[in-house]
N, C-alpha and C positions, 0 to 999 in steps of 0.2 A: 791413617787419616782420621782425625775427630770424627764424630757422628752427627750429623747435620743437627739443629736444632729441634726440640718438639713442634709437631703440626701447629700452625699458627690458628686462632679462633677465627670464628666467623667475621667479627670486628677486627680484628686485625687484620682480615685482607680487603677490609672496605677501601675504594680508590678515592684519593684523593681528589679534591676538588681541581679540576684542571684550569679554573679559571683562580686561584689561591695558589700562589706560589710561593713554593715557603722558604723565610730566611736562614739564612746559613745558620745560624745557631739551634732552629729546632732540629735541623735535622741532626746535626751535630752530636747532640745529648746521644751522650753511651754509646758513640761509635768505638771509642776503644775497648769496650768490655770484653774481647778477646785478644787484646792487645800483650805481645809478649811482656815480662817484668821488665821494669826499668832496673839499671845497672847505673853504683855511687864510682864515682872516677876522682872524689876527690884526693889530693895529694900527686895528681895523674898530672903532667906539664904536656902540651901537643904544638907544634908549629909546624904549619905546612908553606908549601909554594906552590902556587898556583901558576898554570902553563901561559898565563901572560902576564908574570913578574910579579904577581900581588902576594906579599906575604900576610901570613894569619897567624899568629900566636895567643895561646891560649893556655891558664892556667886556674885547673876546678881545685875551688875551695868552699867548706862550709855551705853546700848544694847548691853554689853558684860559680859563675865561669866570668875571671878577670882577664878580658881578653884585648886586641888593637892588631889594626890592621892597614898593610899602606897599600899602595894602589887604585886597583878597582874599587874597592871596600875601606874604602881610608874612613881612621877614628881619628878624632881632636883629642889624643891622649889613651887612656886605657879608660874601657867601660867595665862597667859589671853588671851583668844579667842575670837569670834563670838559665837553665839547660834541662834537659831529658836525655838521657840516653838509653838503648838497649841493644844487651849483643843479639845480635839475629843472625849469628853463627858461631864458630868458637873461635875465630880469628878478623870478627868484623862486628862493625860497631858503627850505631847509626846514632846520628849525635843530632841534635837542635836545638837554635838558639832562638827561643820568643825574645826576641830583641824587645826590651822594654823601653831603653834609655833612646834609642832609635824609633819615633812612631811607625809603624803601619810595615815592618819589616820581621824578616823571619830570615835566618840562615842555617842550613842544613850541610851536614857533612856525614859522607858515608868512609870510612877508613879502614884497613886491614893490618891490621899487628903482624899477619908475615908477608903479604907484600910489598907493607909500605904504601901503596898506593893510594887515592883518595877519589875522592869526588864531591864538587863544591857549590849549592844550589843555592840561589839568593833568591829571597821571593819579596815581592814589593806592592803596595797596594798604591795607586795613584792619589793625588790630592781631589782630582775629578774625573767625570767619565767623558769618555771618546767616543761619539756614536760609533757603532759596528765593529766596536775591540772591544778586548774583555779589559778589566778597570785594576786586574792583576796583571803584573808583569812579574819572566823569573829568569836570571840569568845564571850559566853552566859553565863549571871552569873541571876539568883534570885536576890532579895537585899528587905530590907526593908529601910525605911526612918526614919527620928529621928522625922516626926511631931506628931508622938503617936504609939500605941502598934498597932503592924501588927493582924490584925484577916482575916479570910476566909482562902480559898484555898492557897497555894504557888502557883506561876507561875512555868511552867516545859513545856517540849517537849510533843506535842499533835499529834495524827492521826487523827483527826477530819474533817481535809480538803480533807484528800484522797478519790480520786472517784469524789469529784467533780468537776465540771466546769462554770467559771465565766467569766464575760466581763467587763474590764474596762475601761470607759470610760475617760480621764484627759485631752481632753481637745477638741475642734473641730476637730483638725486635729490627737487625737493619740485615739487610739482603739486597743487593746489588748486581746487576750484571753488566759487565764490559765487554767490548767490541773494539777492537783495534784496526781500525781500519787504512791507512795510511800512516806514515810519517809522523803528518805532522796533525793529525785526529782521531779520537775515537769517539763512542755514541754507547750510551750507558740509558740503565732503567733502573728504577725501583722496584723489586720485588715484591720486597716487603718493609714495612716501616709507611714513616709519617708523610714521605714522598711518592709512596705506592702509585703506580701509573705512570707519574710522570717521566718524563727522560728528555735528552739532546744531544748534541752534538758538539762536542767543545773540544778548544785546541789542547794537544798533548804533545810531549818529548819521553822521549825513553831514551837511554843510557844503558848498555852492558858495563857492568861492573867488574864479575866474575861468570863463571859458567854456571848457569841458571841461577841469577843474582839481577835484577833489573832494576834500575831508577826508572820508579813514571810519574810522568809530575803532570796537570793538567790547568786549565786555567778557566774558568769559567766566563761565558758569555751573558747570561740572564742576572746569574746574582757575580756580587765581588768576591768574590772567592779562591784561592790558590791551592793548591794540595802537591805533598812531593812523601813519593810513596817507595819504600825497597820492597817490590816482591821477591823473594825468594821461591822461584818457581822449580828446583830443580830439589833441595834438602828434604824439606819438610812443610814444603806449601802452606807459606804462611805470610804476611806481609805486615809489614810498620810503616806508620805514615804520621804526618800530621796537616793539619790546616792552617790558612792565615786569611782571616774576613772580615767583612762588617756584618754586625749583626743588626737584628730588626730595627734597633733604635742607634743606629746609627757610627758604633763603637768599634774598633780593631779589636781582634780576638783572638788568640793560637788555642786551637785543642788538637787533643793527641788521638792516632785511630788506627788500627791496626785488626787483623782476625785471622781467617782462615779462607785457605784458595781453593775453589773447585773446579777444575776443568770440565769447560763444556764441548770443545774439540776446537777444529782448525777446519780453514777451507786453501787453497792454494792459488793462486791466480797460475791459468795455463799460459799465458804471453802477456801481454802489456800491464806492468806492473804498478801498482800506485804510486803515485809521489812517496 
């Protein structure tokens, strides 16, 4: 495991103002600074199928991705975007697309080179907000890929995380703790960084992928904000993520964020279980 960061300064652990809430993009700045390398795919062709009929094809060139999709995800034609990717294993690969051509949308795919398998996260920012829901939506598909026959497990919705509690580390200055509480929420802090103190309680999904491999994705109730995260809790404890928000002055925005996991432990519910 990395060595945790150097002791933070006196000002660094000043709390933030509880009554300043702050916009997704400050917090944002240099959450990926421990973020694994990004990986070139260009010359790479991928099409998957997704478990309710929506096909996605997908072809990286010149560090962007000519892709169309019908279904769920239907395009008026082929678009072209940006992509990021990184292996965050040596048979799996987490892919995103900051939809450009598409406002206030994000698609994320996690995939595996020998199982075939996939996993399909659309993330969506609303035109306006809905009192007492979050103003991101993100919708979760299975899929496999056409580089060969799918075997093992399918990917699906997991309680695996609930009970426990981690700390992530992304970068010197951002430190976070999660709590996985249910289902379908967890309840997260600031450690350290520009959001120091604050915290909530916001809705989440998790997904088992592989064995200790987790989709968690969350969606924010205060600010607009979407996040869909691979932790890898089992290799080498470390996670890739990215965001899709509006920032202070009002604009959709994908950044990339990823770092390092520390287990803080687990508690177990003796009989009645959470949602």
């Amino acid at each position: 495991m990395t060595t945790p960061a150097a002791a933070p300064t006196a000002a660094e652990l000043t709390a933030a103002d509880p009554n300043e809430w702050r916009s997704y993009d400050e917090f944002a700045a240099g959450i990926d600074t421990y973020r694994l390398p990004s990986i070139d795919l260009d010359g790479q062709t991928l099409a998957l199928l997704l478990d309710d009929g929506t096909e996605l094809r997908l072809a990286f060139e010149d560090g962007e991705v000519a892709w169309s999709a019908s279904g769920s995800i239907t395009t008026a034609g082929e678009l072209r975007d940006p992509y990021d990717a990184v292996r965050v294993r040596e048979d799996v690969v987490f892919l995103n697309l900051p939809v450009e051509t598409r406002e206030r949308e994000a698609i994320t795919i996690v995939y595996s080179e020998r199982t075939h398998r996939a996993l399909v996260t659309r993330s969506e920012i609303a035109e306006s907000e809905t009192e007492g829901e979050p103003r991101v939506g993100q919708t979760f598909w299975a899929a496999t890929t056409d580089r060969g026959t799918a075997t093992g497990e399918v990917p699906g919705p997991s309680r695996d995380l609930i009970g426990r509690r981690n700390l992530y580390r992304y970068s010197p200055e951002h430190l976070y703790e999660h709590m996985y509480v249910s289902s379908e929420r967890y309840a997260w802090q600031c450690v350290q960084g520009v959001q120091r103190g604050h915290g909530d309680m916001d809705l989440s999904t998790v997904w088992k992928f592989a064995d200790g491999l987790y989709l968690f994705c969350f969606r924010e109730f205060r600010i607009a904000v979407a996040s869909v995260w691979l932790h890898d809790l089992g290799t080498q404890l470390m996670t890739t993520g990215i965001f899709l928000g509006i920032t202070g002055d009002g604009r959709a925005e994908h950044s990339r964020a990823g770092g390092h996991v520390y287990p803080l432990g687990s508690v177990a519910y003796p009989d009645v279980q959470p949602v």
